[in-house]
C-alpha positions in Angstrom: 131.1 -65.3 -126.0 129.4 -67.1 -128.8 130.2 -65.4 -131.5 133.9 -65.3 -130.3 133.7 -68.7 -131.3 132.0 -67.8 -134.8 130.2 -65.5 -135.8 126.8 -67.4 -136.7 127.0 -69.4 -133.4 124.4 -66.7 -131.9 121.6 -66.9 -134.7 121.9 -70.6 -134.9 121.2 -71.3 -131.2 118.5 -68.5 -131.9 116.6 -70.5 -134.6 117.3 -73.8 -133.2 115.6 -72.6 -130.2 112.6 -70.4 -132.0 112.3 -72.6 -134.7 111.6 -76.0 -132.2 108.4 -76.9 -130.7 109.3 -80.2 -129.3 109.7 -80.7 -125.8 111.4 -83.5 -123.6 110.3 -83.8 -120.1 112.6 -86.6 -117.9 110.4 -89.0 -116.5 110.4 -89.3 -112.4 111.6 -92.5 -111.1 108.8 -93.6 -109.9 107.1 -93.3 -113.4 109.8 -95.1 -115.8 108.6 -97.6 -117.9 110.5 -101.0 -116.8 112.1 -103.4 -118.6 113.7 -101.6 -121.6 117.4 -102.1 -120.8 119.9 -100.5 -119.0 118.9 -96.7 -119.8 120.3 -94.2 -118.1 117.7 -91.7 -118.9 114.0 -91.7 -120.1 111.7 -88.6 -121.8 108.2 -88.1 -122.5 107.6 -86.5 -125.4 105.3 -83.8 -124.5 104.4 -81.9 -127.8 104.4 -82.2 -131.1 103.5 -80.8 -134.5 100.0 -79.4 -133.7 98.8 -79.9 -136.9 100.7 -83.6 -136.9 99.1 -84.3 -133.5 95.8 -84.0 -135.2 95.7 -86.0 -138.0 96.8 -88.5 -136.0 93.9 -88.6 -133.3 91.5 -88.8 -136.6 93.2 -91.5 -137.7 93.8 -93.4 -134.2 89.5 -92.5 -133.4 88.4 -93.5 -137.2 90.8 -96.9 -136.4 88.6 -97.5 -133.2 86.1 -97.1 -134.6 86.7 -99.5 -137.2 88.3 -102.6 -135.1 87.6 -101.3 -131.4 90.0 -101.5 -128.5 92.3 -98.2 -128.3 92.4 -97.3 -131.7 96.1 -97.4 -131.5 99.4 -100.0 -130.7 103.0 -99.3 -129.8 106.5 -100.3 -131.5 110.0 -99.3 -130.9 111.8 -97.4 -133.2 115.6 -97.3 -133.2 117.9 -94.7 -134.9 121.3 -93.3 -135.2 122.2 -90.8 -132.6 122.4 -87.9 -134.9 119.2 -88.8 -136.8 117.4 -87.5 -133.3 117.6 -83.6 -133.7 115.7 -83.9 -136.7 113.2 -86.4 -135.7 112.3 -84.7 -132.7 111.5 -81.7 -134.6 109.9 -83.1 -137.7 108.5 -86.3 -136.3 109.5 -89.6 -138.0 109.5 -89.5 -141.7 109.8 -91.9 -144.6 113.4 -91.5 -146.3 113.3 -95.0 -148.0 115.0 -94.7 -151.4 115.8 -91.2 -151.1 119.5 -89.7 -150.6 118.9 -89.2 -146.6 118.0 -93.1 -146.1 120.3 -94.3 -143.6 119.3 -98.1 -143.2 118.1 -99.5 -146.4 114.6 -100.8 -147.1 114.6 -104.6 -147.1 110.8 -104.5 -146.8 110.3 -102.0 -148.9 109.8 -98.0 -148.7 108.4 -97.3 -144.9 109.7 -95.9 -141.4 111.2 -98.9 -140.1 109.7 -100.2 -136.6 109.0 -103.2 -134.8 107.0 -104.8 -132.2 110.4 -106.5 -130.4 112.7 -104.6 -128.8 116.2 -106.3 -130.0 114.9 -105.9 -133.4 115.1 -102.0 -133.4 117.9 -102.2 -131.5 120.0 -102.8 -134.4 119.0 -99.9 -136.4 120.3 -97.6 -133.5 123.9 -98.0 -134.9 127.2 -97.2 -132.9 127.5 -95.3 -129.8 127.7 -91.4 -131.1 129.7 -89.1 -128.4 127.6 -86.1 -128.1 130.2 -83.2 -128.5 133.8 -82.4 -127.1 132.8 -81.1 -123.6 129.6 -82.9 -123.1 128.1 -84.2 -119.9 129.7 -87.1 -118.6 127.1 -89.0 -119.4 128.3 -88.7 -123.2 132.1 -87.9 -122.4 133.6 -91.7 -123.0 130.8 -93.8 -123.7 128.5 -92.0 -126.5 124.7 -92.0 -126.8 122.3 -94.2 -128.6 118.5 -93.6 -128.6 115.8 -95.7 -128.7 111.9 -94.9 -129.1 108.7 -96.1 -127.8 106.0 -95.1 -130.5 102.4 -95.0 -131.1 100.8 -96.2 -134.0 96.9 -95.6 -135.3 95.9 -99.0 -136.1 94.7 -98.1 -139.6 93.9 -100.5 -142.4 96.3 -98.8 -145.2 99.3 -97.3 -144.9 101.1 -99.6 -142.9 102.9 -103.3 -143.3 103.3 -106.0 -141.1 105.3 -108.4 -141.8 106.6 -112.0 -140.9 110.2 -111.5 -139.5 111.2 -110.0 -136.0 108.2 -108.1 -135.7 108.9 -105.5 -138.2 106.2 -103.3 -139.2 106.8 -100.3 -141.8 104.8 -97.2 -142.5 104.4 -95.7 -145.6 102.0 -93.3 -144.4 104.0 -90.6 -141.6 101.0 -89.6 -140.3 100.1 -93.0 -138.8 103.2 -93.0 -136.4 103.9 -90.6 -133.5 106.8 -91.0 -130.8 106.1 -90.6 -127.4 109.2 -91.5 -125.3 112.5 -92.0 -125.6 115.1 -94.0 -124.0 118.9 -93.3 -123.8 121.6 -95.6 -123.2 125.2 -94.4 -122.5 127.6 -97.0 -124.2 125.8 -99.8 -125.2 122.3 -101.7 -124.6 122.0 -104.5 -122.9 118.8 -106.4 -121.4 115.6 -106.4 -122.3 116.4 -107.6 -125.7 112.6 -109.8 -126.6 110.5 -106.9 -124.8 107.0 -106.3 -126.5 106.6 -102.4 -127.4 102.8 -103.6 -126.2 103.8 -105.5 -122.8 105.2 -102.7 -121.3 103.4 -101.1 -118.6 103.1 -97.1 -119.5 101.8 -94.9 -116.8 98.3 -94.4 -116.9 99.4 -90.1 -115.9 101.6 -90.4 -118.6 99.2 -92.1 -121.6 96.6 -89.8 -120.8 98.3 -86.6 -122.0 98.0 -88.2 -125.8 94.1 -88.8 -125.6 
C-alpha cells in the first residue's frame, strides 16, 4: 500500500524507524508537570544519544562538583514545529550563522533558551498542521512544541544574559531535553513560569541521574 503511493515511501519509514533512537513516552495524568499552559499533551523523553547522554553526566557531576547543588538547572526551549523531527533525533544543536538558522542570533551564536516561559514561547513560531489526515488533535488547529531542558551548570560554554532570561549555549553538549509539551492551536497561560519553579516528578527526574 505504501509504495502505491511512491515507490520510496517503504524504505523511508524503514530508516526513519531504524535510523531513530529517541523515544517519547506520554506522561500519566497524574504525573504532568503543572503550570505550563494549556497543553494538550506532555512526553518524557526517555533516551537519547548514548554517547550524548554521557558527556553530559560528566559535565553535569564535574559542575557539582565545582559549585554544588544538582550539578544541573532547567530552561525552556521553543521551536518551529518542523524543527522537532530533527531535534529529537540529533538533540539540540547550534545552527547560529549557518544556512539552517531559523531565528537569528541577537546574542550571539548559541542554542537559544531561557529561564521564562513566554520568552521561548516566541521562538515556537505559527501553529504547523501536522499532515493532510492527521489526528484531530492537528486537523484544524496545528501543533506547536515547547521544551523543558536540562542544562550542566558549567562555567564555559554557556551565556547568561540580562534580558527575559535568555541563556545561549555554544557548547551542545551542555543542553539535553527531557520533556516536551504540545499545544494544539495556540498557547495560552503560564506565560512568566520559571523552567526552575516547576515541580518535576521525583519518578520522572530520576531516570536522568
Amino acid at each position: 500500500e505504501l509504495t502505491a503511493k511512491h515507490l520510496l515511501m517503504y524504505p523511508l519509514l524503514q530508516w526513519i524507524l531504524s535510523s531513530n533512537r529517541a523515544h517519547l513516552a506520554h506522561i500519566p495524568k497524574d504525573k504532568e508537570i503543572p503550570a505550563v499552559g494549556n497543553c494538550v499533551g506532555q512526553f518524557h523523553l526517555l533516551s537519547s544519544n548514548p554517547q550524548k547522554e554521557g558527556r553530559f553526566r560528566q559535565l553535569r557531576e564535574t559542575a557539582q562538583g565545582k559549585k554544588g547543588g544538582r550539578g544541573s538547572f532547567r530552561v525552556w526551549h521553543g521551536s518551529n514545529a518542523g524543527n522537532w523531527h530533527a531535534i529529537l533525533r540529533t538533540g539540540l544543536k547550534n545552527m547560529s550563522n549557518t544556512k539552517l538558522m531559523s531565528a537569528g542570533a541577537a546574542y550571539g551564536a548559541g542554542i537559544y533558551t531561557a529561564s521564562d516561559f513566554g520568552t521561548s514561547l516566541g521562538y515556537m513560531g505559527q501553529p504547523v498542521i501536522a499532515w493532510k489526515n492527521g489526528t484531530r488533535l492537528s486537523q484544524s488547529n496545528g501543533l506547536l512544541l515547547m521544551a523543558l531542558c536540562e542544562v550542566a551548570d558549567a562555567e564555559n560554554g554557556l551565556t547568561r544574559h540580562n534580558n527575559n532570561g535568555i541563556i545561549t549555549i555554544q557548547d551542545e553538549d551542555l543542553i539535553n531535553t527531557r520533556f516536551l509539551m504540545v499545544y494544539a492551536g495556540g498557547c495560552s497561560g503560564a506565560k512568566t513560569t520559571g523552567a526552575n519553579d516547576v515541580k518535576v516528578s521525583d519518578s520522572l527526574m530520576a531516570l536522568h541521574h
